[in-house]
N, CA, C and O atoms as CSV, one atom per row, in Angstrom:
chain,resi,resn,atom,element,x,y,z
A,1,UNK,N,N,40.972,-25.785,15.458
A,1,UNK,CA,C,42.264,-26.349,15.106
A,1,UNK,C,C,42.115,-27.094,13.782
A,1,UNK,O,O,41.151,-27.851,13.676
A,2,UNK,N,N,42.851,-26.980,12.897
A,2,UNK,CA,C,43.098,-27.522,11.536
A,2,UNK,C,C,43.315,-28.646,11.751
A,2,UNK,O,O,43.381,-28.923,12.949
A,3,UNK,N,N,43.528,-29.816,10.740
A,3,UNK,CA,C,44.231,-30.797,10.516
A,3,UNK,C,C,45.463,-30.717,10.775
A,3,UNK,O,O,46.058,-31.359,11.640
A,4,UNK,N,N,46.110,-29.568,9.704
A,4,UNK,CA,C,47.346,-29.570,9.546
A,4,UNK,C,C,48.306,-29.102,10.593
A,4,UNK,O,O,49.537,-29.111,10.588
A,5,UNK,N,N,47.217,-28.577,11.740
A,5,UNK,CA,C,47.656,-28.392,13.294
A,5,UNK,C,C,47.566,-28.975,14.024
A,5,UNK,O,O,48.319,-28.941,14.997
A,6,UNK,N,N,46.773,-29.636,13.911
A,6,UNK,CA,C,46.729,-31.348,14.613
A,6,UNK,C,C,47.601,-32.534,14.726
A,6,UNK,O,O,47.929,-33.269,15.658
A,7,UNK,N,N,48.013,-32.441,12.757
A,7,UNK,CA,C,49.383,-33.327,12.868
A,7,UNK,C,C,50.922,-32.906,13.075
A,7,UNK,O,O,51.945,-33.550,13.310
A,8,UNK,N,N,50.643,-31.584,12.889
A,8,UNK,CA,C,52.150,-30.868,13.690
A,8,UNK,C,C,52.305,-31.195,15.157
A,8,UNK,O,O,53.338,-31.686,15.611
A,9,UNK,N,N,50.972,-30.830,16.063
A,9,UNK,CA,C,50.848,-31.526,17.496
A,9,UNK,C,C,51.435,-32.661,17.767
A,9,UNK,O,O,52.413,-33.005,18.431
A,10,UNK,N,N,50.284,-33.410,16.827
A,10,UNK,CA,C,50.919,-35.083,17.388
A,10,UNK,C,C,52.377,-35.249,16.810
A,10,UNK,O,O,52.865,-36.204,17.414
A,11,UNK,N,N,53.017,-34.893,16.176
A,11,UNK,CA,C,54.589,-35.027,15.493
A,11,UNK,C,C,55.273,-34.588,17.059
A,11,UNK,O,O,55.730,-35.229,18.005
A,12,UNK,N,N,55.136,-33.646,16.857
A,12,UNK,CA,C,55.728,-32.558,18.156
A,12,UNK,C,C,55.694,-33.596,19.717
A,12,UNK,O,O,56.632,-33.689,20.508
A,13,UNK,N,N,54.345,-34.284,19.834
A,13,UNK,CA,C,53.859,-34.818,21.016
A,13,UNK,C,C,55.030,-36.288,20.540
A,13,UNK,O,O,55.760,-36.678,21.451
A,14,UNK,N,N,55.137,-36.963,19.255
A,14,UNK,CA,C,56.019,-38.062,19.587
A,14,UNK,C,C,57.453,-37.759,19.900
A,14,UNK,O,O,58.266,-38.367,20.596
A,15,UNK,N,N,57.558,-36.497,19.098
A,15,UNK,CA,C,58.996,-36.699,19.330
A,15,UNK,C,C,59.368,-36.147,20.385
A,15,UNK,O,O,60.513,-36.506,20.660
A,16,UNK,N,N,58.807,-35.209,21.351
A,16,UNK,CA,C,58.765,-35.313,23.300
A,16,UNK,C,C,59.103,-36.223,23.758
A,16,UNK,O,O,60.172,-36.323,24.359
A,17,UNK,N,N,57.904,-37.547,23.524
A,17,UNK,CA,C,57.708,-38.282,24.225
A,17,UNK,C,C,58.633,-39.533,23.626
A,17,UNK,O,O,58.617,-40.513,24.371
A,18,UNK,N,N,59.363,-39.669,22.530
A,18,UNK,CA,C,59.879,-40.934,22.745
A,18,UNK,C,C,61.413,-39.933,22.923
A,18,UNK,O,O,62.394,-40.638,22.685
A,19,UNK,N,N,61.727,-38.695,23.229
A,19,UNK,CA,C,63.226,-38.176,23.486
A,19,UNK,C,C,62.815,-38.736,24.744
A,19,UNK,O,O,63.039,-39.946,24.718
A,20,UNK,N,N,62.293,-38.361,25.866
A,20,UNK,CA,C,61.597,-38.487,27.217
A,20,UNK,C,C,61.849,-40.084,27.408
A,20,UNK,O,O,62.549,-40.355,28.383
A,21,UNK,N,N,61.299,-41.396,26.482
A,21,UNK,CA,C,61.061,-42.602,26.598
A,21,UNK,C,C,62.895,-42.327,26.099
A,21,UNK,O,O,62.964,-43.341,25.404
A,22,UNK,N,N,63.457,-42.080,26.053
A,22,UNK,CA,C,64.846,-42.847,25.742
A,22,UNK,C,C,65.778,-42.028,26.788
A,22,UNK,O,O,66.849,-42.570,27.061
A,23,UNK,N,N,65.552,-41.045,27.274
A,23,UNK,CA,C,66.273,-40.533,28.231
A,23,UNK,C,C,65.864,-41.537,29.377
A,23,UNK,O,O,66.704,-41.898,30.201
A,24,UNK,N,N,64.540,-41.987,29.414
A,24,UNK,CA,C,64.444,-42.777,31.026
A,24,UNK,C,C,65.207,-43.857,30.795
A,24,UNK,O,O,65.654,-44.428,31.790
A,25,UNK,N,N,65.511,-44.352,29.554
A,25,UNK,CA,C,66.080,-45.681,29.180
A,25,UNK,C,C,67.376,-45.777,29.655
A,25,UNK,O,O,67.928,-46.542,30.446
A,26,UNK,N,N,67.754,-44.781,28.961
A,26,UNK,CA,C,69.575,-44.720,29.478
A,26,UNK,C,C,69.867,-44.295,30.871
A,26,UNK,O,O,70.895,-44.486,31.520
A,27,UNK,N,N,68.778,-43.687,31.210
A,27,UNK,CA,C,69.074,-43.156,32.611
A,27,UNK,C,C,69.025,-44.230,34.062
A,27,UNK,O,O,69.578,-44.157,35.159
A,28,UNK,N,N,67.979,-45.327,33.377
A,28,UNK,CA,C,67.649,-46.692,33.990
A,28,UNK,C,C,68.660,-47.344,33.959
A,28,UNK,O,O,68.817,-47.949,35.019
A,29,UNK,N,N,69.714,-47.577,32.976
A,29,UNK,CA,C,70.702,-48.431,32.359
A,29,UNK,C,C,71.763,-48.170,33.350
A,29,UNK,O,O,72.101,-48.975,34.218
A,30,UNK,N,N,72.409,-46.672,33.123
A,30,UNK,CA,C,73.451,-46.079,33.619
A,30,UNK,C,C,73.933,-46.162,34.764
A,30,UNK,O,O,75.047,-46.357,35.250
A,31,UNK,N,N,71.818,-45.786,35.502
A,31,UNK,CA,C,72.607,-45.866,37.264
A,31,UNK,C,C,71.624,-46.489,37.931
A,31,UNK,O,O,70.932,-45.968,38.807
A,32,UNK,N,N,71.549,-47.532,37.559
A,32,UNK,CA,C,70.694,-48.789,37.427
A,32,UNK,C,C,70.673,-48.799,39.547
A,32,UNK,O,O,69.955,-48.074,40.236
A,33,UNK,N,N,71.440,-49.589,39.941
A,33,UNK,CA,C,72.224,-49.272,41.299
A,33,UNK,C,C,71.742,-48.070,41.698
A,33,UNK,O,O,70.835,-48.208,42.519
A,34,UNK,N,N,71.957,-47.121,41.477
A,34,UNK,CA,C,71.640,-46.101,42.316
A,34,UNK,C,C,69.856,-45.179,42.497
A,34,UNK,O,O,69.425,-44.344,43.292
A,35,UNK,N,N,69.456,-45.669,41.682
A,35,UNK,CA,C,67.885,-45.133,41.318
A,35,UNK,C,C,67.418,-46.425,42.081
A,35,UNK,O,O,66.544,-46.260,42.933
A,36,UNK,N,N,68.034,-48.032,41.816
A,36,UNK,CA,C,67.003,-49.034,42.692
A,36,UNK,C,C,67.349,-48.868,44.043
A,36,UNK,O,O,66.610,-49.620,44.678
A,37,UNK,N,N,68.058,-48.295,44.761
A,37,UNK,CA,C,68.567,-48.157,45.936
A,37,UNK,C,C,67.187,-47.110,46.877
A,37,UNK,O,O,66.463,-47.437,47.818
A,38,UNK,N,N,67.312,-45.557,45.949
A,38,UNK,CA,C,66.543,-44.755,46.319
A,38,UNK,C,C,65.096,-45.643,46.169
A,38,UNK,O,O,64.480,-46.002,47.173
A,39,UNK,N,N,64.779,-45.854,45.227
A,39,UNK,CA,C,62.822,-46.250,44.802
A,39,UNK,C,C,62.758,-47.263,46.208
A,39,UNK,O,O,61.889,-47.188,47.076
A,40,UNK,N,N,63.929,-48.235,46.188
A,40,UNK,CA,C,63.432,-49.489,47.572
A,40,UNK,C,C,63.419,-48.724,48.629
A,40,UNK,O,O,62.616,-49.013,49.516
A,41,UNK,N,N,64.267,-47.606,48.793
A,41,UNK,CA,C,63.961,-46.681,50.504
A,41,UNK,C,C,62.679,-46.060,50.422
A,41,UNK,O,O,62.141,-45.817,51.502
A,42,UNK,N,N,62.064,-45.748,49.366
A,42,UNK,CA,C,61.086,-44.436,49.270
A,42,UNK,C,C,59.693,-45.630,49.118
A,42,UNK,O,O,58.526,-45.452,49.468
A,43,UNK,N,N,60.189,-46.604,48.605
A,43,UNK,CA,C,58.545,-47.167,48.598
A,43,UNK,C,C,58.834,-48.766,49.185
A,43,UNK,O,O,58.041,-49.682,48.963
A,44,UNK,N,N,59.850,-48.902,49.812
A,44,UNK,CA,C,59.443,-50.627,50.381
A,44,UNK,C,C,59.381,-51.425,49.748
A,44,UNK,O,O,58.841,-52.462,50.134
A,45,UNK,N,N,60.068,-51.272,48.092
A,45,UNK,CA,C,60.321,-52.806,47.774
A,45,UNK,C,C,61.411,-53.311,47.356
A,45,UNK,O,O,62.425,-52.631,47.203
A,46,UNK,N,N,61.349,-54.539,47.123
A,46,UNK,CA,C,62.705,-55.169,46.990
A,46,UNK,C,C,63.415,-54.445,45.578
A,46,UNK,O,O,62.780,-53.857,44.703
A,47,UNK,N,N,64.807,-54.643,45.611
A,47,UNK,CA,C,65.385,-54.167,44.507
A,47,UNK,C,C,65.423,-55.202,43.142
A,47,UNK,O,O,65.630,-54.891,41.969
A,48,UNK,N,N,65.148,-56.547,43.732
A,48,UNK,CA,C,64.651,-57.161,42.774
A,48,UNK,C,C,63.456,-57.353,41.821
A,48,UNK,O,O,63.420,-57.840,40.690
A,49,UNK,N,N,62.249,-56.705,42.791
A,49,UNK,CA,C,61.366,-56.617,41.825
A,49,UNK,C,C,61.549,-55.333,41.458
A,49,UNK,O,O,60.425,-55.017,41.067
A,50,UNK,N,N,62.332,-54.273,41.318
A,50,UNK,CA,C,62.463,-53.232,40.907
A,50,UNK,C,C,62.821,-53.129,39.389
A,50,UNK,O,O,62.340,-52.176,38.775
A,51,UNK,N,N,63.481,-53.866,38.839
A,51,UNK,CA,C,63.470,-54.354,37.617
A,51,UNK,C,C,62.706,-54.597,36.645
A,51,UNK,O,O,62.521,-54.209,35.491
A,52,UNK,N,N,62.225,-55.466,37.508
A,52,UNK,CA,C,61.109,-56.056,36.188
A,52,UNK,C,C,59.287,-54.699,36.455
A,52,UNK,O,O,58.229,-54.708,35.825
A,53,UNK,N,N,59.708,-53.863,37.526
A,53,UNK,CA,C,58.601,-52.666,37.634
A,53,UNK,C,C,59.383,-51.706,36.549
A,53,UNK,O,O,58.585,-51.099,35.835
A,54,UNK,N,N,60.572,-51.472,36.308
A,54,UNK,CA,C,61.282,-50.393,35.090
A,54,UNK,C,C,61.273,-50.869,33.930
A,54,UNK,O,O,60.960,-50.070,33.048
A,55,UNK,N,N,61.574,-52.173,33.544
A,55,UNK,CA,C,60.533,-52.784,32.654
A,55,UNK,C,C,59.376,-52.689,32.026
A,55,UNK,O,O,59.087,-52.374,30.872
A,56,UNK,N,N,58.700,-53.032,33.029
A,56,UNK,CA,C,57.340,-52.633,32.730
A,56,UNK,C,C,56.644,-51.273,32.371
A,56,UNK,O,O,55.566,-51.146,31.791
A,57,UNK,N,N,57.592,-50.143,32.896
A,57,UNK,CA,C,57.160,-48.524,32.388
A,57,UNK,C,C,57.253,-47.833,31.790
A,57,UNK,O,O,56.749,-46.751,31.488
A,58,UNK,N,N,58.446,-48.858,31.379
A,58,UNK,CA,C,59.684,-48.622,29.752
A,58,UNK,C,C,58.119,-49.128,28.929
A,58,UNK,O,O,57.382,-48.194,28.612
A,59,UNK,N,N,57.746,-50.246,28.674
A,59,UNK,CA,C,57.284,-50.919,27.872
A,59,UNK,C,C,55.946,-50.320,27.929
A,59,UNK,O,O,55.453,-50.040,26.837
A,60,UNK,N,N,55.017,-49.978,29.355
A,60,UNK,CA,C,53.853,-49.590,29.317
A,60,UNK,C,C,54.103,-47.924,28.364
A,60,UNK,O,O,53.218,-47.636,27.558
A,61,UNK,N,N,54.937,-47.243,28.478
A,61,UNK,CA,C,55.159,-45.782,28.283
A,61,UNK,C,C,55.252,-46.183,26.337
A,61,UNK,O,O,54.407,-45.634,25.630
A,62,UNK,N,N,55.983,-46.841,25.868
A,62,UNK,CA,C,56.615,-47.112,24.908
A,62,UNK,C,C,54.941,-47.483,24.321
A,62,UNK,O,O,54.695,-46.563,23.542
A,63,UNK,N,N,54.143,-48.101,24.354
A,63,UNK,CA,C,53.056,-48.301,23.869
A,63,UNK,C,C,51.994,-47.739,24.010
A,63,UNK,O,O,51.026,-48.061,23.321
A,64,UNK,N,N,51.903,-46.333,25.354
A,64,UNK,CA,C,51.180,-45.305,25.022
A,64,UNK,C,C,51.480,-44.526,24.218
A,64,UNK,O,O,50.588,-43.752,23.870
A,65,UNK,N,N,52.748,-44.398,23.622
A,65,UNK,CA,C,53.258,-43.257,22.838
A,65,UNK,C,C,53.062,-43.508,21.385
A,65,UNK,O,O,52.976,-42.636,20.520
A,66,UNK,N,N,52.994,-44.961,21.189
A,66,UNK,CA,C,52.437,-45.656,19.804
A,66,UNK,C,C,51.232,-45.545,19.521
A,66,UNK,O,O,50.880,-45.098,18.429
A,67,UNK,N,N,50.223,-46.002,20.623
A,67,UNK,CA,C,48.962,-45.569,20.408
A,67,UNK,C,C,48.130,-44.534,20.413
A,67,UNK,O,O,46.987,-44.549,19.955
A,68,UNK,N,N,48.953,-43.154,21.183
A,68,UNK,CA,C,48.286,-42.083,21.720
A,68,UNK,C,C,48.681,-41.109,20.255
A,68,UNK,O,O,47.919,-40.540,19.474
A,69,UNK,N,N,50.045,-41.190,20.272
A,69,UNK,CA,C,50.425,-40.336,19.548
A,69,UNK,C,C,51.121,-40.885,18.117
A,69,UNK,O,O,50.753,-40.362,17.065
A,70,UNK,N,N,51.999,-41.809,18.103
A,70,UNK,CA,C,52.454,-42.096,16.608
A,70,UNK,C,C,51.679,-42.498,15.571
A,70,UNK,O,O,51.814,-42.242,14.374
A,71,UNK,N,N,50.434,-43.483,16.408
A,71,UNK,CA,C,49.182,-43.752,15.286
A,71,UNK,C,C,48.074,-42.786,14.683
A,71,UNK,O,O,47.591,-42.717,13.553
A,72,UNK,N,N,47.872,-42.139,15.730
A,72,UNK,CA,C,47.078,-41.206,14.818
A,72,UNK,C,C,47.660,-39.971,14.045
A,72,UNK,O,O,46.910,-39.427,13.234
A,73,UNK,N,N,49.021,-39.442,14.233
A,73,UNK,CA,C,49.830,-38.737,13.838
A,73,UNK,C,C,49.525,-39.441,12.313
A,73,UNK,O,O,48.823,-38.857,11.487
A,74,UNK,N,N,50.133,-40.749,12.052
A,74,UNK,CA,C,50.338,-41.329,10.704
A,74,UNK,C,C,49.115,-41.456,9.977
A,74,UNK,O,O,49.201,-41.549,8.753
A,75,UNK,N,N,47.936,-41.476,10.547
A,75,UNK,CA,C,46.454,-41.927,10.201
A,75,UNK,C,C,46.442,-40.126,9.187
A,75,UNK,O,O,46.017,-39.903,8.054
A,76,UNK,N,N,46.981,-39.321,10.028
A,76,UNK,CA,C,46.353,-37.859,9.611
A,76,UNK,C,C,47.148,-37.703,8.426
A,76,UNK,O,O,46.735,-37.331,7.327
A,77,UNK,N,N,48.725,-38.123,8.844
A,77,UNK,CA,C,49.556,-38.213,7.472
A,77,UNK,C,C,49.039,-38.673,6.062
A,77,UNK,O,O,49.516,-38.295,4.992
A,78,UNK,N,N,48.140,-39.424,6.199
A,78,UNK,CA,C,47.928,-40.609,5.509
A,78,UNK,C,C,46.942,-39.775,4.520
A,78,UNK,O,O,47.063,-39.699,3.298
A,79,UNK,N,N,45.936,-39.166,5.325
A,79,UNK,CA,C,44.364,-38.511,4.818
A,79,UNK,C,C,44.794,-37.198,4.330
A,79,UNK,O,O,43.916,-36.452,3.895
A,80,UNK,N,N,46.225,-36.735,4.337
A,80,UNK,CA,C,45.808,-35.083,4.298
A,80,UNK,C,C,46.797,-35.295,2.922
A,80,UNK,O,O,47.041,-34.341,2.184
């Protein structure tokens, strides 16, 4: 694999993954109510800490996608 196939990858891999990171966003937002309803039947917890767990996956997801893929994408940008 080339460079220049490498950084087409990682381009390709951010912009998946933050369409993906913004569809869960709005999709969290929208039917906020109805997704914490299902997750508290399916796993036993409160709908209050359900929040601050979508939070957290928004934010954990949002900073694998910076580190996995937007940084070294730009690193390759940078060198080639």
């Amino acid at each position: 694999m080339s460079i220049e196939q490498l950084t087409s990858f990682l381009a390709w891999c951010t912009l998946l993954n933050s369409a993906f990171l913004i569809f869960a966003s709005i999709a969290l937002m929208a039917m906020r109510n109805s997704i914490a309803t299902i997750h508290s039947r399916m796993f036993g917890i409160d709908k209050s800490d359900l929040q601050t767990i979508y939070f957290k996956y928004l934010a954990y997801y949002k900073i694998a996608i910076i580190v996995f893929n937007l940084v070294p994408y730009l690193a390759l940008r940078i060198i080639i």
